[in-house]
C-alpha positions in Angstrom: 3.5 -8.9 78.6 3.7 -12.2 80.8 5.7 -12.9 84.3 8.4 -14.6 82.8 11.5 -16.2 85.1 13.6 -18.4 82.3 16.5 -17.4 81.1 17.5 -18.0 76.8 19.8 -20.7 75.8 21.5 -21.3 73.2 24.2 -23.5 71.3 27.6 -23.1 72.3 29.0 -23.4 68.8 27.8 -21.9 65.5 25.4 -24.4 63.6 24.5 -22.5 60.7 21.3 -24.1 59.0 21.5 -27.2 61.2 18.4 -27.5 63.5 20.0 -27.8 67.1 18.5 -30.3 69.8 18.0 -28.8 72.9 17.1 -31.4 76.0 17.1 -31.7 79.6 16.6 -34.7 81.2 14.7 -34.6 84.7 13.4 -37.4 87.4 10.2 -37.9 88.7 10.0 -40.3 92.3 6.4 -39.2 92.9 3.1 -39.4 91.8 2.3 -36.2 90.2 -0.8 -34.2 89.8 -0.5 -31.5 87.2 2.5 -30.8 84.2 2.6 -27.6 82.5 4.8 -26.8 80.0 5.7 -23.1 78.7 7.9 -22.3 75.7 8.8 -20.2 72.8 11.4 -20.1 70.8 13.4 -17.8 68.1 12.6 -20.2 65.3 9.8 -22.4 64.6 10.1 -25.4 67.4 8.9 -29.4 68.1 9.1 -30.5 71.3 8.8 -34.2 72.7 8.6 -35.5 76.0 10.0 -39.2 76.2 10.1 -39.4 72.3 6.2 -38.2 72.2 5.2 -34.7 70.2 3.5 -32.5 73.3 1.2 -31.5 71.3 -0.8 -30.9 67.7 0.8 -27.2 67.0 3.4 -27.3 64.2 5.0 -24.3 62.8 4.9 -22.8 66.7 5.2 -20.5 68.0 4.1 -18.8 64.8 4.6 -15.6 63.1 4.6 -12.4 64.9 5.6 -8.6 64.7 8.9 -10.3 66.4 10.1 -7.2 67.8 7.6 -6.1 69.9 5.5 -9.8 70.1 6.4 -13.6 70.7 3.9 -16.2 71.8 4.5 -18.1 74.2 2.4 -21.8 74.1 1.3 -23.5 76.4 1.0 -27.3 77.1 -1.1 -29.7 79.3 1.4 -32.7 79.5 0.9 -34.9 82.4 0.0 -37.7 80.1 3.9 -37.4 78.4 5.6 -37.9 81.8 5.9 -41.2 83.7 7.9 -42.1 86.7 11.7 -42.2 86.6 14.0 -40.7 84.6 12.4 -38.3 81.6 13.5 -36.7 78.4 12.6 -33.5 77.3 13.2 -32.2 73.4 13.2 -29.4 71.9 14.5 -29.2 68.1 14.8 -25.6 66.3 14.8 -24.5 62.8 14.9 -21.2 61.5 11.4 -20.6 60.5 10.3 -17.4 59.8 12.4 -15.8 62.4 15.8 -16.5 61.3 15.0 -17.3 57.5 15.6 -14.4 54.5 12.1 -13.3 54.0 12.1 -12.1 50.2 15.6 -12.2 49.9 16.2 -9.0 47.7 14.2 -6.3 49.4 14.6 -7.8 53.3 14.6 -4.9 55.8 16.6 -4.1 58.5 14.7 -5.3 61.4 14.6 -8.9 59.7 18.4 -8.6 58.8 19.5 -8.3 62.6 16.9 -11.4 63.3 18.6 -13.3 60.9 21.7 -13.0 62.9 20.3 -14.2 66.0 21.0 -17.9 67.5 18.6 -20.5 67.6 17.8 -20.3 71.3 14.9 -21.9 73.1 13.2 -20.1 77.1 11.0 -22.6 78.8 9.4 -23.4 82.3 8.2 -27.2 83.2 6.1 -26.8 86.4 5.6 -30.1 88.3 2.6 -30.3 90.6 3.0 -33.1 92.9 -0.1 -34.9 94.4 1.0 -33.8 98.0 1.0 -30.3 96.7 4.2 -30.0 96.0 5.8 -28.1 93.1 9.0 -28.8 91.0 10.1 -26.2 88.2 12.6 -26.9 85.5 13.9 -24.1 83.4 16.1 -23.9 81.0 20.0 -23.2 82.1 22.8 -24.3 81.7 21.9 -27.6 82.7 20.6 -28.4 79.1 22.2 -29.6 76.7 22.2 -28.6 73.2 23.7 -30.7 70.2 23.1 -31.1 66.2 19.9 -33.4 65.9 19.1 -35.8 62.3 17.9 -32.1 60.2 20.7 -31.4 58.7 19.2 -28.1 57.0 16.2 -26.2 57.3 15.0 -22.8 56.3 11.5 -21.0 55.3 11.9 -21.3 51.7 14.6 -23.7 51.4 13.2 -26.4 53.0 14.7 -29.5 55.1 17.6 -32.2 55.2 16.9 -34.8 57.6 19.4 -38.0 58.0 17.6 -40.8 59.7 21.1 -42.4 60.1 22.1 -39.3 62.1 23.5 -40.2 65.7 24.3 -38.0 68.3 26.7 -38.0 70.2 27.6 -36.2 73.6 26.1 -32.7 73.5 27.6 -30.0 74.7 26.0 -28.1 77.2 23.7 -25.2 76.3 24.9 -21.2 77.4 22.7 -18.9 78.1 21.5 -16.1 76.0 19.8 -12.4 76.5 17.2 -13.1 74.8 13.9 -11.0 74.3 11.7 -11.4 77.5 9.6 -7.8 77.7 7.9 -9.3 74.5 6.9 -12.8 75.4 3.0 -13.0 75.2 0.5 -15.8 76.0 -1.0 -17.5 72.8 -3.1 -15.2 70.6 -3.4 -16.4 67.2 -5.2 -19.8 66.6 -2.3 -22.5 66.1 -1.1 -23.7 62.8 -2.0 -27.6 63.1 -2.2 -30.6 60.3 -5.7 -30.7 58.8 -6.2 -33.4 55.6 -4.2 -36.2 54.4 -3.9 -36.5 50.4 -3.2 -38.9 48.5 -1.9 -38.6 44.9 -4.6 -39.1 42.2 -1.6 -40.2 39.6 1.6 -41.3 39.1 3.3 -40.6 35.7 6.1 -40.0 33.5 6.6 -36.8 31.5 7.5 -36.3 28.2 10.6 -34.9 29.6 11.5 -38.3 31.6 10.6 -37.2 34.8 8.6 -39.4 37.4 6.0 -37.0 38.7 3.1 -37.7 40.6 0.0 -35.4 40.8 -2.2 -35.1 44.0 -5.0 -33.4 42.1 -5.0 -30.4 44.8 -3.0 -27.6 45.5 -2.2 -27.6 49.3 -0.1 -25.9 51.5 2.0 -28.0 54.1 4.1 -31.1 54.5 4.7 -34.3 52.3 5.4 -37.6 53.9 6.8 -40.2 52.6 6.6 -44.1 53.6 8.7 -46.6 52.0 11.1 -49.8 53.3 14.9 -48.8 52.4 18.2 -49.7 53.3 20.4 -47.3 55.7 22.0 -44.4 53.5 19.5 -44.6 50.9 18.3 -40.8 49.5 14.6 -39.6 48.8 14.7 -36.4 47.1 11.7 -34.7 45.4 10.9 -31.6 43.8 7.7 -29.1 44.2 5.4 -27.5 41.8 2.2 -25.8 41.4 1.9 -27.0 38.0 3.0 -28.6 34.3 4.0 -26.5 31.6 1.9 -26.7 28.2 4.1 -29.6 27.0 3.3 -31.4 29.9 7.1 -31.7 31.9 7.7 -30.6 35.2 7.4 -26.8 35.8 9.3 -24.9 38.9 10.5 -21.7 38.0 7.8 -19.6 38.9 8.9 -20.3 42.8 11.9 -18.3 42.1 15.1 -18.8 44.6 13.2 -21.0 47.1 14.9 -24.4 46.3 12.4 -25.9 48.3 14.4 -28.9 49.2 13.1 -32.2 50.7 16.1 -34.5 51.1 15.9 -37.0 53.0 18.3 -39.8 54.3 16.8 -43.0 55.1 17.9 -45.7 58.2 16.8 -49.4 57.9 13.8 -50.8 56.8 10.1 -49.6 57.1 9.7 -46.3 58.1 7.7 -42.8 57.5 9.0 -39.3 57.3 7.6 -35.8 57.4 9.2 -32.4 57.5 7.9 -30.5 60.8 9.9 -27.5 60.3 9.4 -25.9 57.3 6.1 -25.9 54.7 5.6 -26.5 50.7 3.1 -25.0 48.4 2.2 -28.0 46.0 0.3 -30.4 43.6 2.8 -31.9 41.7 5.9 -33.7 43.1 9.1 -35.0 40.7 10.8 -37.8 41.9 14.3 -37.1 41.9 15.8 -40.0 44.0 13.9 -42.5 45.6 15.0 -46.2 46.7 13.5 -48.8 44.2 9.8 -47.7 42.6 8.2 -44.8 44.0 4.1 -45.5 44.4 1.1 -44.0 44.7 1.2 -45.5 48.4 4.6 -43.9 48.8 3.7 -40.3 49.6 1.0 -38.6 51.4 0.3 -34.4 51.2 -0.1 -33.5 55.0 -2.5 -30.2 54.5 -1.4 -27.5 57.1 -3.0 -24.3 58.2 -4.5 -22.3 61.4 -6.9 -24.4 62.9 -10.3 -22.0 62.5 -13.6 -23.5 62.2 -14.7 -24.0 58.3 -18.3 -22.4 58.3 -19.5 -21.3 55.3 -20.9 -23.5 52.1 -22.1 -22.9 48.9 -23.3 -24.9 46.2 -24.9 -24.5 42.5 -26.1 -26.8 39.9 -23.1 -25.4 38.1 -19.9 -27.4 38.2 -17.5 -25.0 37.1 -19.1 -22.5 39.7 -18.5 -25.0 42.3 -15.1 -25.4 42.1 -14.5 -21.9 41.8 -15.6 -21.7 45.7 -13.8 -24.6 46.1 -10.6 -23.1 44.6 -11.7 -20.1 47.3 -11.8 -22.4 50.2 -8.4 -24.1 49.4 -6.6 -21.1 48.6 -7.6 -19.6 52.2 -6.3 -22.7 53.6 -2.9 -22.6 51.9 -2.3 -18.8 52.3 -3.7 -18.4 56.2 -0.4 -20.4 58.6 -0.3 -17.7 61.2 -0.5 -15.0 58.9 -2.9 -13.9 55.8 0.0 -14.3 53.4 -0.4 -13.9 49.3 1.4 -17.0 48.4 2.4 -20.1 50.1 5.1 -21.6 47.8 7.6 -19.5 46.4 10.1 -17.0 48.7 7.8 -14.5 49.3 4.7 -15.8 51.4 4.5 -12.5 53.3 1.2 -10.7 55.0 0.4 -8.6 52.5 -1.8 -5.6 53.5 -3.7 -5.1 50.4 -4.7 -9.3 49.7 -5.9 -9.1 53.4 -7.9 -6.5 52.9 -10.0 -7.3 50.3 -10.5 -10.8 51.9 -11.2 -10.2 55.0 -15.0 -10.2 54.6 -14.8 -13.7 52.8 -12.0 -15.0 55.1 -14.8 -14.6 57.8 -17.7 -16.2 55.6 -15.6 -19.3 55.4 -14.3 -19.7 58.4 -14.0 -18.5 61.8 -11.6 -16.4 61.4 -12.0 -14.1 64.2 -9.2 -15.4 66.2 -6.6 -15.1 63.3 -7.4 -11.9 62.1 -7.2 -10.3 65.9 -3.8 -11.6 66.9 -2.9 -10.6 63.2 -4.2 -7.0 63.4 -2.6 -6.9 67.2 0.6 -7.6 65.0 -0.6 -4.8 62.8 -0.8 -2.5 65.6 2.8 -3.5 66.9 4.5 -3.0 63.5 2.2 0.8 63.1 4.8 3.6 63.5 3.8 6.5 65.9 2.6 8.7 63.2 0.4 6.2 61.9 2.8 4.4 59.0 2.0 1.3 58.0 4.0 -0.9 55.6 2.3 -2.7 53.0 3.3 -6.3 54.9 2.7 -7.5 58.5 4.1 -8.3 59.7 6.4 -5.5 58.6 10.1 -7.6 57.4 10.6 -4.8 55.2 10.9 -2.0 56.7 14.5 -0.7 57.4 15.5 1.4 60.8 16.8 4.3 58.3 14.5 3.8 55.6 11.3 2.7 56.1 9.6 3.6 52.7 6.4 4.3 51.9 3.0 3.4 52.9 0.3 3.0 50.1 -3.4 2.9 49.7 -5.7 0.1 49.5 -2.5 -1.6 51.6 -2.3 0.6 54.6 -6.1 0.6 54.7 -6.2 -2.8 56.1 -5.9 -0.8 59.4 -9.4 0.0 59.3 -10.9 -2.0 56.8 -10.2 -5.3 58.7 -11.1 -4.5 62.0 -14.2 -3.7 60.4 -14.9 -6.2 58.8 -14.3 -8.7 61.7 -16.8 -6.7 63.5 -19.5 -6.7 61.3 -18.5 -10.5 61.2 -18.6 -11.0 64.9 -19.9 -8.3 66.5 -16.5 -8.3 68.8 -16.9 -4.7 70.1 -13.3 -5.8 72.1 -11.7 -6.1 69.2 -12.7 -2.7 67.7 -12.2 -1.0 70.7 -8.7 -2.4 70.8 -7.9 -1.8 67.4 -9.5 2.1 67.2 -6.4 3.5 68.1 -4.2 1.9 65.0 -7.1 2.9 63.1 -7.6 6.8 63.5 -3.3 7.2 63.7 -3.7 5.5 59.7 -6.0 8.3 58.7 -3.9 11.0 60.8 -0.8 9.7 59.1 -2.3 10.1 55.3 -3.6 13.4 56.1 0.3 14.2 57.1 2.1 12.2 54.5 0.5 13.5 51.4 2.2 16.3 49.3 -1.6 18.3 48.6 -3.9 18.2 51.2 -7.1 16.8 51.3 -6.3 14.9 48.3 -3.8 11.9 48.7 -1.0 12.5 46.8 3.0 11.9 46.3 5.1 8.6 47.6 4.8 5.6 46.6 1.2 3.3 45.3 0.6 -0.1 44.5 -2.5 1.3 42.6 -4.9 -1.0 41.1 -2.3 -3.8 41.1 -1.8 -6.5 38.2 -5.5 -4.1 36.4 -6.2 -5.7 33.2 -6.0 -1.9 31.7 -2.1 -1.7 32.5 -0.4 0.2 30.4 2.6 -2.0 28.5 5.4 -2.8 30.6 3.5 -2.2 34.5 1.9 -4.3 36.6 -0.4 -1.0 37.7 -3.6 -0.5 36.0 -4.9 2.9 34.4 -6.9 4.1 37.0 -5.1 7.0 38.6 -3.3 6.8 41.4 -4.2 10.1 43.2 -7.9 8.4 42.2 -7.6 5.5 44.0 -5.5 7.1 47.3 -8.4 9.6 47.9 -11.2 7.6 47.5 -9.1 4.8 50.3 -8.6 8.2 52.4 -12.6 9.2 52.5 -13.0 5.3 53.1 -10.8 4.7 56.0 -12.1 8.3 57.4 -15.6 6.9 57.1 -15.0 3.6 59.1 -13.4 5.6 61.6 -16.8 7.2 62.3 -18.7 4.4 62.2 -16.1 2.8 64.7 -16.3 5.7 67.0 -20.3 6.3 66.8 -20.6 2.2 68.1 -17.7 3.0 70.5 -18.9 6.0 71.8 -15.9 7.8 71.0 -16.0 11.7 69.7 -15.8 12.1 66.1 -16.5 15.2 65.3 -13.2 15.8 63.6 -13.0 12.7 61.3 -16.8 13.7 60.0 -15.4 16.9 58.9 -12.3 15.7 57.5 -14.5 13.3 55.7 -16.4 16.0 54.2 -13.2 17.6 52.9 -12.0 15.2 51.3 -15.1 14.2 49.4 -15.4 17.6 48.4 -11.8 17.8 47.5 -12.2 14.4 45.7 -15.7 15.2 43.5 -13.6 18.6 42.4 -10.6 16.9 41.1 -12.3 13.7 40.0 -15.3 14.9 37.9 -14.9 12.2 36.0 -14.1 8.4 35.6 -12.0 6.8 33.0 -12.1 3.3 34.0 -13.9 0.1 35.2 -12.5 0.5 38.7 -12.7 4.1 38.8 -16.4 4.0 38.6 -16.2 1.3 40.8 -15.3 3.6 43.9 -17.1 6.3 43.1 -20.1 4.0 43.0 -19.4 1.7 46.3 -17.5 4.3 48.6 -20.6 6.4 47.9 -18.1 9.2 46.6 -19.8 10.1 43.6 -22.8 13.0 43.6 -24.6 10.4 42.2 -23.4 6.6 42.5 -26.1 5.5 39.9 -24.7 7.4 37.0 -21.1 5.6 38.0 -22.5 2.1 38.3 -24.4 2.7 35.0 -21.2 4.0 33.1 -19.4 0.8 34.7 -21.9 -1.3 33.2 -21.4 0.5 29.8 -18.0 0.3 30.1 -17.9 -3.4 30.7 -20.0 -4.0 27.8 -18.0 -2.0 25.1 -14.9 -3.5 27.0 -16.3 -7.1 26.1 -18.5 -8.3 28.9 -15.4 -8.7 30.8 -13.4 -7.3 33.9 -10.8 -4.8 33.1 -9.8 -4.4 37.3 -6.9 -5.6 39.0 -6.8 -5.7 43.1 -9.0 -2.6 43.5 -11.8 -2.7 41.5 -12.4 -6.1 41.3 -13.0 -7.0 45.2 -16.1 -4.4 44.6 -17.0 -4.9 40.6 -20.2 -7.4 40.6 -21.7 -5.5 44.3 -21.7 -2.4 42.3 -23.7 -3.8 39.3 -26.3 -5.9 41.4 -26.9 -3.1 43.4 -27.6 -0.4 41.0 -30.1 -2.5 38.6 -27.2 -4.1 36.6 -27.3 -8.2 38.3 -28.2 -9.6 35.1 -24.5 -8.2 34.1 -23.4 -9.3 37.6 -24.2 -12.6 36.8 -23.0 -12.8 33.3 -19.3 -11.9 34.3 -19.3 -14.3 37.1 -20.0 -17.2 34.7 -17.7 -16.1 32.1 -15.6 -18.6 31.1 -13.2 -17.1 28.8 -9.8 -15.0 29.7 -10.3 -12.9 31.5 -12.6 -14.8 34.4 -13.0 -16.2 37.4 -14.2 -19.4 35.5 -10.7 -19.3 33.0 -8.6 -20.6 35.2 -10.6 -23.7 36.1 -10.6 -24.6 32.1 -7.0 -24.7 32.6 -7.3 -27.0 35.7 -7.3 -24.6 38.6 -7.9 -26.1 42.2 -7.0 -22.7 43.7 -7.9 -19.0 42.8 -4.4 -17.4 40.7 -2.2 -14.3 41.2 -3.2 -13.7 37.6 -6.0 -14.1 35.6 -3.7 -15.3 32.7 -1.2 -16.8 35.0 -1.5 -19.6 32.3 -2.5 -18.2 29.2 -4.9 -19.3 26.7 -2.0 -20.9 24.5 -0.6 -22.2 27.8 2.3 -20.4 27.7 2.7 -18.9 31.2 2.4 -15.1 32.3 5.8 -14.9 33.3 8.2 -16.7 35.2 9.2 -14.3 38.0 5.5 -13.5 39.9 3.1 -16.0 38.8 1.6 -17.6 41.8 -1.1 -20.4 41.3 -1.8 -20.2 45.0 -3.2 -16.3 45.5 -6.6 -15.9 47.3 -7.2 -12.1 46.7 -9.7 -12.9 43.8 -11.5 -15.6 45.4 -13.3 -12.1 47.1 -15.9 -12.9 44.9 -17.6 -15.5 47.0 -18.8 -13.1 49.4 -20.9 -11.6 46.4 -21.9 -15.3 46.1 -22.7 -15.5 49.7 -24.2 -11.9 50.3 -26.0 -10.9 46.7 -26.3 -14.3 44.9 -27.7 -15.9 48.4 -28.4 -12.9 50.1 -27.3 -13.9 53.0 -25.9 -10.1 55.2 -25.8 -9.2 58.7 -28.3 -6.4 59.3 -26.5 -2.9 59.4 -27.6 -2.3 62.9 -26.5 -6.0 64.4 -23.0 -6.6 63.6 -22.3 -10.9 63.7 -25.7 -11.3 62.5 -27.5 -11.0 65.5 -30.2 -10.3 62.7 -30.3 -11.1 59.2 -31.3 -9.6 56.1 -31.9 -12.0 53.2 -32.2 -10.7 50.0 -30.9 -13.4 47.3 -30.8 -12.3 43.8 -31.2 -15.4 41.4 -30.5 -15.9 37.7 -31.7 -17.9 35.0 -28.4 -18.9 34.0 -28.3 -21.1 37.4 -31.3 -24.2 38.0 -30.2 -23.6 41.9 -28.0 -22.4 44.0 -27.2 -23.0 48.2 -25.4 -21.4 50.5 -25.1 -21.2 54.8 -23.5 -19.6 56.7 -22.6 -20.6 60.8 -22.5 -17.5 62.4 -22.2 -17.0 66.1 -25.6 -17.7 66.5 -26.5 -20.3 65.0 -26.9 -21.2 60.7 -28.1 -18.9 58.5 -29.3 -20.9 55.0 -30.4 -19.3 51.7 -31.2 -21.3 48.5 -32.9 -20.9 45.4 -34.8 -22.8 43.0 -35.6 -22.1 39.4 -39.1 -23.4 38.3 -41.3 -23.4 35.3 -43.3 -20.3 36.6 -41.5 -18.7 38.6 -38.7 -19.3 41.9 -38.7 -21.5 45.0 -36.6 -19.9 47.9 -35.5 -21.9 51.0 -34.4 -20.0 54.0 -33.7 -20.7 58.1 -32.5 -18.3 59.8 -31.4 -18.8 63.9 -32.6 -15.4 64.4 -34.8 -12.5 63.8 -34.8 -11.7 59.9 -35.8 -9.2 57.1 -36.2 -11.5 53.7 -36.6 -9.5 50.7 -38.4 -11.3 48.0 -39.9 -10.5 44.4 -42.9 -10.7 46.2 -42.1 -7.8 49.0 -40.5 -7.7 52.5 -41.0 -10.8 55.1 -40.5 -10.2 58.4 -39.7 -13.1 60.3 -38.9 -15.2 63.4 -35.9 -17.9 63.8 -37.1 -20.4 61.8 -37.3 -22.4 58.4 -39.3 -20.9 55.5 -40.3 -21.7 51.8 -41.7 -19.0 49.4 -42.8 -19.4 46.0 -42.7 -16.3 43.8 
């Protein structure tokens, strides 16, 4: 926790969903050599010295387990202060501290947040050039007064009046705010990315004045225009048209999503800075004179990591697939890995994170997000082990806290290890270990007939294409699944400890057990993603006979997935691996319901909550939990990157200190491309389909193992071309 001296202040009045303006003024008479500025807030937060934004972050200071953790930014700004008399801003909104968070199930803990104040704690230090030092906190002196938003909230969006003038503010109070959780900056900061502008403007058959940007994103929309004072601009957000071709919101449920906004006089530019939008499509519902194509720009918005992987293929269709991948990691990683980044939900959900997290760290660095995320994870972790099946955890309820489930509560060793075998960041494990054997202690005391995982509640194999009518749950069994995520997290917590150095000895053998236990009750498998875990948790006696009655099963089930969130993360590294790629291969290029290729036929430019989200009639799922923005499926692309391309780190050096290359091609494909930047240095791996046979091209920055056709290559850091 950090040395912290400011006191909390807050409004003196009640303000409700008004964004209050905190400011102090101060004077500088001397030339000064250093300005740092430290802050947080219970809200989201922009702050402005002299009229000037200190600095990129929006969205600050981010998400957190809020009741242990708040970040604290800080901000070079000797550039935003000049001699004489000085300004300093800060405006607050509620933001994911002080908004609902999925209105109808919101726990406890997020409940009593909601009740707090906006309230602001800072510390301006002022290093004069004759070493002198000044520092400004925030008192009493401050004043804090209504500013032009009007309204803003998480899912409700923002009201600003541009007419708005302030008058005398009343002075700030103080407030005992948290300090024993303040924390320096972990997470990497939310910040604007691209600017997109709309591809169309047009009129629906309904009337409406919509314009399409021709990508879903995730962040703010601003608006330019020349309007008289008083006039309104009010649009409307959606993810997409309905089969008819009108305007379609309903799938976003009670976020109203609201972007009102008042103008002053004559030419100006406005963008919300408080709140965020999932979107392609905009409806026009007020707007002085004729709204253009010029007339609004999508600001895209997400944590500022480091894009680093690439993949390309002579197919089209395949192509945007990966780019559907990369944009729907964009939109659903602000701050936290949430599912959805449009309708009032948008929560860190365990299980999507999970399954990701390998990707997630193909396409990006993502090692700085995922450990201030799993620190979160950590916070939020009961002491005997619990884990909700969000982080962080706005469900839970002081009396009540529920319970955990697998494939969820695994993130707490599945990530961790994931981001090591990403980026070798031994830290990070070593931090995380704890959080990760009190998950595996917790199921082993939690479940109602030991060693098998049993009783409470499970998400199962969520939105599987085997449901039974009326569930969301596939067929595979529930006990099934819990078990074979119990030997899993068991088995990463040996791994983890053998790297660490840590003793063991009692996870091996309740690793044993629980195989045993599992192969006893579970002789069987009665579905795709049943065989799926046997085969790639190793669980089965024999893992070929389950990867060979998955490929049977897919066959008689059409040559198409039957999984929901369990079994299809895993489906195609189960076939290419036991001698069934050709079948690999054939499902990823599907292009019929149910696919990963369907949803671009019906215009997808991010990866869906539901493989049928719209269906082939273009009817929609349903309108209650139908997300167009939800990146759990784009899991595939690390097949793409690690079996299609071959691209892995070798089992022994974690961050690909050394690679192993092993790219399985297909006919159905003239090439295909893909690189990663790994920590040291690119790794590329691309095929070529030729009359007699395949051209591979390869560099790797370090040592590698290439596995051709042709037999094993043993090489330096280099570029190399094969023929086979």
């Amino acid at each position: 926790m950090m040395n912290w001296h400011a006191g909390w202040i807050r409004p003196s009045g009640e303000m409700g969903s008004k964004a209050p303006c905190f400011a102090k003024c101060f004077r500088v008479t001397k030339p000064l050599m250093a300005a740092v500025l430290r802050l947080t807030a219970l809200g989201v937060y922009e702050a402005a010295l002299n009229g000037r934004r200190v600095s990129r972050d929006v969205l600050a200071p981010g998400w957190t387990a809020y009741k242990h953790r708040l970040q604290v930014q800080t901000y070079d700004v000797l550039d935003e202060i000049g001699q004489g008399e000085n300004e300093l801003t800060v405006v607050v909104g509620k933001g994911w501290y002080r908004s609902p968070l999925l209105t109808w199930q919101d726990g406890t803990i997020q409940k009593e947040l909601m009740q707090r104040p906006a309230a602001i704690t800072a510390e301006l230090t002022l290093t004069f050039a004759d070493g002198a030092q000044e520092v400004i906190v925030t008192d009493e002196s401050w004043t804090a007064g209504e500013s032009p938003v009007r309204f803003s909230e998480l899912y409700d969006g923002e009201v600003y009046d541009a007419t708005f003038v302030a008058g005398d503010a009343p002075r700030a109070v103080m407030y005992d705010g948290p300090t024993d959780t303040l924390i320096p900056q972990e997470g990497a900061p939310v910040r604007e990315h691209e600017r997109i502008r709309p591809a169309r403007i047009f009129t629906t058959p309904g009337g409406d004045t919509v314009l399409d940007f021709g990508q879903e994103l995730t962040g703010f929309l601003e608006v330019s225009l020349t309007a008289r004072a008083g006039d309104v601009v009010d649009v409307s957000f959606a993810e997409v048209l309905d089969r008819d071709g009108n305007f379609y919101a309903e799938n976003y449920r009670g976020a109203k999503c609201q972007y009102h906004y008042i103008c002053r006089e004559g030419r100006q530019t406005y963008k919300t800075h408080l709140t965020f939008y999932g979107f392609r499509y905009i409806r026009v519902n007020r707007f002085p004179g004729v709204p253009t194509l010029d007339s609004f720009t999508g600001v895209v918005v997400h944590s500022d990591m480091k894009r680093t992987g690439f993949i390309r293929t002579s197919d089209a269709m395949l192509n945007q697939l990966f780019s559907n991948v990369i944009w729907g990691q964009k939109g659903n990683f602000v701050d936290v890995p949430t599912d959805c980044p449009q309708r009032d939900e948008r929560l860190g959900w365990m299980g999507d994170a999970q399954v990701f997290a390998r990707t997630a760290c193909m396409n990006f660095d993502a090692g700085q997000f995922f450990s201030k995320w799993l620190n979160d994870l950590a916070a939020d972790q009961h002491e005997d082990g619990y884990v909700g099946s969000v982080i962080p955890d706005v469900w839970t309820h002081v009396d009540n806290r529920g319970n955990a489930s697998a494939a969820w509560g695994d993130a707490a060793t599945i990530v961790p290890w994931e981001v090591y075998c990403a980026y070798g960041d031994a830290d990070m494990l070593r931090r995380q270990f704890p959080s990760m054997k009190k998950w595996v202690d917790y199921i082993a005391s939690a479940t109602e007939a030991f060693p098998l995982w049993t009783g409470g509640w499970q998400w199962g194999d969520w939105l599987g294409l085997d449901a039974p009518s009326g569930s969301y749950k596939g067929s595979s069994r529930e006990e099934f699944i819990a078990t074979a995520f119990f030997a899993r997290s068991a088995e990463l917590v040996i791994r983890a400890g053998r790297i660490l150095g840590e003793d063991v000895s009692a996870y091996e053998r309740l690793y044993d057990t629980v195989v045993a236990a599992w192969r006893e009750a579970f002789p069987e498998y009665l579905t795709q993603t049943e065989c799926v875990l046997a085969a790639h948790f190793r669980l089965a006696e024999d893992p070929q006979r389950a990867a060979d009655l998955l490929a049977d099963r897919v066959r008689a089930d059409g040559v198409k997935l039957q999984t929901g969130f369990v079994g299809t993360p895993y489906i195609l590294h189960v076939l290419s691996e036991f001698g069934h790629a050709d079948l690999a291969w054939e499902l990823l290029l599907r292009r019929e319901y149910p696919s990963w290729l369907y949803p671009i036929t019906k215009g997808a430019t991010t990866i869906w909550e539901h493989w049928d989200g719209i269906m082939p009639d273009g009817g929609f799922w349903s309108r209650d939990m139908n997300s167009f923005n939800h990146y759990a499926y784009g899991a595939v692309a690390d097949w793409i990157y690690g079996v299609a391309a071959g691209i892995q780190p070798c089992p022994d050096a974690p961050g690909y200190a050394r690679v192993r290359i092993a790219p399985q091609p297909t006919e159905r494909l003239d090439w295909l491309q893909a690189a990663i930047e790994t920590r040291h240095g690119a790794v590329s791996s691309g095929w070529v389909r030729q009359a007699d046979g395949w051209r591979f091209e390869i560099e790797t920055p370090v040592e590698a193992e290439i596995v051709l056709p042709d037999g094993i290559h043993r090489v330096a850091a280099g570029k190399y071309l094969f023929f086979t």
